[in-house]
C-alpha positions in Angstrom: 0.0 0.0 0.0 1.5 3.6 -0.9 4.6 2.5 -2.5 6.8 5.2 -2.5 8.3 4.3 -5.8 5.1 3.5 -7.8 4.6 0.5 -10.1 3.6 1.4 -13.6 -0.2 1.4 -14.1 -3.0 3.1 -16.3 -6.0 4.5 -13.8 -8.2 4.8 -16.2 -8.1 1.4 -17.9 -7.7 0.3 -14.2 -11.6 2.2 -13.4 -13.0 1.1 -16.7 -12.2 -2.1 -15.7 -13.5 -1.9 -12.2 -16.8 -0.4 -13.5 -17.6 -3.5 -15.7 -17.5 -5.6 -12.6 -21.0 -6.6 -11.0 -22.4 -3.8 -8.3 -21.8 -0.4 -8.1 -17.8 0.7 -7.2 -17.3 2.4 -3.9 -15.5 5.6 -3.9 -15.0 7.7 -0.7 -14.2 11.6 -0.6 -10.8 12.0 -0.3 -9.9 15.9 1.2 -6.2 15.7 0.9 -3.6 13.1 0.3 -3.6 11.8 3.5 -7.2 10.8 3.6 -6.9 9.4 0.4 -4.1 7.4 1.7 -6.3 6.3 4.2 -8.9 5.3 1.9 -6.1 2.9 0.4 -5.4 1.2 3.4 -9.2 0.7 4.1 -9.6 -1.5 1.1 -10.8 0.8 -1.3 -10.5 0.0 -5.2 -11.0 4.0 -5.9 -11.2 7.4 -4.1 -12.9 10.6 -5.3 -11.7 13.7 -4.9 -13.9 16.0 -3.4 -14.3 19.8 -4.4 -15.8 20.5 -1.3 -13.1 18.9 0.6 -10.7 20.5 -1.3 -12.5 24.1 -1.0 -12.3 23.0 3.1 -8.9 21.8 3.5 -7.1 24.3 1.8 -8.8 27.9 2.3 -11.2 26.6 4.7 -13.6 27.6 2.9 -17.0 26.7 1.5 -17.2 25.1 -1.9 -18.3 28.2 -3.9 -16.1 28.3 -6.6 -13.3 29.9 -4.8 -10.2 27.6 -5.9 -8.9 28.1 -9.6 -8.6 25.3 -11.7 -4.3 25.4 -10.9 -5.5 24.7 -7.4 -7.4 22.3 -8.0 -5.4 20.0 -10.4 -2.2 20.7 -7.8 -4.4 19.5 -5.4 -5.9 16.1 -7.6 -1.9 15.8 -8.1 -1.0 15.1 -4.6 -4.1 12.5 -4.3 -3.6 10.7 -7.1 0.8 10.6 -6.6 -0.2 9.5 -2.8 -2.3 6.7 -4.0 -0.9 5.6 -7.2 -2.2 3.6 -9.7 -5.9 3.2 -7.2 -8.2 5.3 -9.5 -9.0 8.8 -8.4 -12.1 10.7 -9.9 -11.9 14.0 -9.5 -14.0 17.4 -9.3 -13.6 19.3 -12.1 -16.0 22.1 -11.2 -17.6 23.9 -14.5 -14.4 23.2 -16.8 -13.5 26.2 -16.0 -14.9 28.2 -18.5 -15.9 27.8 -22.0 -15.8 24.7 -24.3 -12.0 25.6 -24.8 -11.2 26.1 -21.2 -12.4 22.8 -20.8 -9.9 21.2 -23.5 -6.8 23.0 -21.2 -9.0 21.6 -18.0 -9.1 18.2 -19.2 -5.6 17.6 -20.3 -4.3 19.2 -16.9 -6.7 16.7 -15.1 -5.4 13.9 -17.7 -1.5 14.7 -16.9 -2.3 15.1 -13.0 -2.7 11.0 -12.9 -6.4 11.3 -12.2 -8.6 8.2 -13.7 -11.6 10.4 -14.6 -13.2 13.7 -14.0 -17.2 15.3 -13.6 -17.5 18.6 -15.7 -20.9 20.3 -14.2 -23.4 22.7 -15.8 -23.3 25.0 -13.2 -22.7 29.0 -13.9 -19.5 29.7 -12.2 -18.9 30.2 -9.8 -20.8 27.6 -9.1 -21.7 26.1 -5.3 -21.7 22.6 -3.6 -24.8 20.4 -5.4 -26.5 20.7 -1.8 -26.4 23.8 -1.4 -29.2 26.8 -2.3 -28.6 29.2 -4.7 -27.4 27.3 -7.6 -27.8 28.7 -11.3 -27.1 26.7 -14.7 -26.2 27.4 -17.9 -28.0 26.2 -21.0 -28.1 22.8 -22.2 -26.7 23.6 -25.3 -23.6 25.3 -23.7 -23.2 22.3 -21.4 -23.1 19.8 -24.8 -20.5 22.1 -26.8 -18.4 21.8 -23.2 -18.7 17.7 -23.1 -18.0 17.2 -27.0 -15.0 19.1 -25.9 -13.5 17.5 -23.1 -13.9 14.1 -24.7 -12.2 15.5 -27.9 -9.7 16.5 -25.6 -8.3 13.2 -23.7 -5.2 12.3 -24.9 -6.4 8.8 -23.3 -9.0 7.1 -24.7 -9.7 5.5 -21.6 -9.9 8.7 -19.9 -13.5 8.8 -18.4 -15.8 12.1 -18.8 -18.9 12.2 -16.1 -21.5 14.5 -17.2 -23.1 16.2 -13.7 -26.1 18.2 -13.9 -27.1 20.4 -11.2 -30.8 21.1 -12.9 -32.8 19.5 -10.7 -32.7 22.3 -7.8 -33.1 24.9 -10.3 -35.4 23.3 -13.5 -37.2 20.5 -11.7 -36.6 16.5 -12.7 -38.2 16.6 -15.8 -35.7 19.1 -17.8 -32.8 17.7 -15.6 -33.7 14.6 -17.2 -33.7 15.9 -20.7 -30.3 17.7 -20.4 -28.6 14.4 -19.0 -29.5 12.5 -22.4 -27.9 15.6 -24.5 -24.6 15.2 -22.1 -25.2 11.4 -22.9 -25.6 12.0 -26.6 -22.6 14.4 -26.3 -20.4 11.6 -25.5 -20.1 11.5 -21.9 -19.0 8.2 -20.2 -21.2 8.5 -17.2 -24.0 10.4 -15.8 -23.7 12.4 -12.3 -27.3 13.7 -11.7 -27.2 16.0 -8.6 -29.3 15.7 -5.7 -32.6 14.3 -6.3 -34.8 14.8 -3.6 -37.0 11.4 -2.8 -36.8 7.8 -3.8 -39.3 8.5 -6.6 -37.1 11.0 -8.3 -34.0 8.4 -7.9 -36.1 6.0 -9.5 -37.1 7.5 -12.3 -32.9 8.8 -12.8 -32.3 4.9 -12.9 -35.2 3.6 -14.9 -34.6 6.8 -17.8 -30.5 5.6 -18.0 -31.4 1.8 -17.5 -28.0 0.0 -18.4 -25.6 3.5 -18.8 -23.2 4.3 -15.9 -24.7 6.2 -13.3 -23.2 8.1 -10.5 -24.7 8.2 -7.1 -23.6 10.5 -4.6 -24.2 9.8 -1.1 -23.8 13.2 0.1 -23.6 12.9 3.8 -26.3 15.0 5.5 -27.3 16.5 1.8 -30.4 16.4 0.2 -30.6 13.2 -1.7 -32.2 10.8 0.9 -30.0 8.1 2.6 -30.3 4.8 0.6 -28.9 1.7 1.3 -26.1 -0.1 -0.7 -28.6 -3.2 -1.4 -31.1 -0.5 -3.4 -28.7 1.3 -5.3 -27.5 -1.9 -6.7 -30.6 -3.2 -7.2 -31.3 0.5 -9.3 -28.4 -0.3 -11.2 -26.1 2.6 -10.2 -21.7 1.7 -11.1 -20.6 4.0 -8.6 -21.2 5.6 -5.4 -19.4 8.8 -4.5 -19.6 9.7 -0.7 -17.8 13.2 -0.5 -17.6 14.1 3.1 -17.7 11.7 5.4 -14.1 11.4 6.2 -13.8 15.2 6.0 -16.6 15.6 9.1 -15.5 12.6 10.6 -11.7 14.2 10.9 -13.5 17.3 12.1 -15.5 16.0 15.0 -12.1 14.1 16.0 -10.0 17.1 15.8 -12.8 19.3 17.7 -12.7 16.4 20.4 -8.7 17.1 20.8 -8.4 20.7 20.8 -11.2 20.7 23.6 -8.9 18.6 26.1 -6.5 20.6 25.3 -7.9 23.6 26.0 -9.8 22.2 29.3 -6.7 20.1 30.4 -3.4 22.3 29.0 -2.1 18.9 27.4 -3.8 16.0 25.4 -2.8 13.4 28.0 -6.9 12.8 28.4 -7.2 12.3 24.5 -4.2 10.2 24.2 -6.1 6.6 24.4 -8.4 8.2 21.1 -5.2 9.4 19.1 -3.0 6.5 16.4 0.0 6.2 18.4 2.6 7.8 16.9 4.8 5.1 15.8 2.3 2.8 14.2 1.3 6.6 12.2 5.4 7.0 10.9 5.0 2.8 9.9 1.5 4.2 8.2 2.8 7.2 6.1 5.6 5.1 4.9 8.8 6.1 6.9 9.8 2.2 7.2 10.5 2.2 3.4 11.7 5.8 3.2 14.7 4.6 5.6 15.1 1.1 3.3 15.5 3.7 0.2 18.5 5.6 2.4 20.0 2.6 2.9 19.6 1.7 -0.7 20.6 4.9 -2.0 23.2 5.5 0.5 
């Protein structure tokens, strides 16, 4: 697990591979490298890089559209070097602009190591799919910007998800009607944003019946809770679930600071902490001092 000198691989034959396999692939929200590395160790086949994780852990910020598109392929960089060759899919935002915009945005993505990406039809800046406020462009716009990121993978196997953030803003109907122009754009997969009830997910899975679909199981968001059992039996291929580990390392870091501040020292947190050796043996140090000896 997180070789520091990486085998060669291809992540995006690796996820195309995965996602012909029998039940939807599981992808947790990686924030930062570390949590991605995390992911690794848990068992995971793939890990998805989270915009709103990324918008938190480095301005601690909300995910508004505040980090550039240099940001954020520095950022899908550092997952998918920590993590190498597990399959990242990454946030790609609006493409960052127009159609051509989204050719330079692709290729950047492509050369970052990242498997695949989601391009969204969102004005920009845009906001997080659960959030109020949202505002999209025309359908029309959003097809010229999917013809040109899939002319613009220098990968075949490169994988283009089409997101649509309609449904908050249009209603189901007209979200469902601008996913099968993204389809008929190209698009690899289909990432329809937040429906609202069972019935609406439903209807997503019976209208796409046998092409990829994305599921995000946005923690605390507005899509209800499913379990894995239905979204297999709907027939989703992958399930995103963006910030679980990022509120998870929250509430943990919270609980620390707080003995701290009421104690002066962590000692009354220790017992809750990964002790500090078995952390250097997680983050690779073990084969960092093999490689000085090596190299020595």
């Amino acid at each position: 697990m997180g070789d520091f000198i990486k085998p060669g691989a291809n992540p995006s034959s690796k996820l195309r591979e995965l996602l012909k396999a029998e039940g939807p692939l599981l992808a947790p929200g990686a924030f930062d490298a570390l949590s991605a590395r995390l992911i690794e160790e848990a068992g995971f086949n793939a890990v998805y890089m989270t915009g709103f994780g990324a918008s938190a852990s480095v301005l601690g910020r909300p995910d508004v559209g505040l980090l550039t598109m240099n940001e954020m392929v520095d950022h899908a960089r550092q997952i998918a070097d920590a993590v190498a060759p597990l399959p990242v899919i990454a946030d790609s935002d609006t493409g960052y602009g127009n159609p051509i915009n989204v050719i330079r945005t692709v290729q950047q993505y492509e050369l970052s190591g990242v498997a695949a990406v989601h391009i969204e039809d969102q004005l920009a800046p845009k906001k997080c799919g659960h959030m109020s406020g949202k505002v999209v462009i025309p359908a029309e716009e959003m097809v010229s910007k999917i013809k040109a990121a899939v002319d613009a993978r220098r990968n075949p196997d490169f994988v283009i998800i089409a997101r649509t953030d309609a449904r908050a803003v249009e209603g189901l109907d007209s979200t469902l009607e601008r996913a099968k122009k993204y389809r008929d754009a190209g698009a690899d997969m289909l990432f329809i944003e937040a429906p609202v009830n069972l019935e609406e997910i439903e209807r997503v899975a019976k209208t796409f019946s046998g092409f990829p679909l994305v599921f995000n199981w946005a923690e605390g968001g507005k899509t209800p809770p499913l379990s894995f059992q239905q979204i297999k039996d709907l027939g989703f291929k992958m399930i995103i679930f963006p910030i679980g580990t990022l509120l998870s390392a929250t509430f943990a870091i919270r609980n620390v600071l707080k003995s701290i501040k009421e104690f002066g020292t962590p000692i009354e947190a220790m017992d809750k902490m990964v002790p500090f050796g078995d952390f250097l043996d997680f983050i690779g140090l073990p084969e960092i001092n093999q490689l000085e000896q090596k190299y020595s």
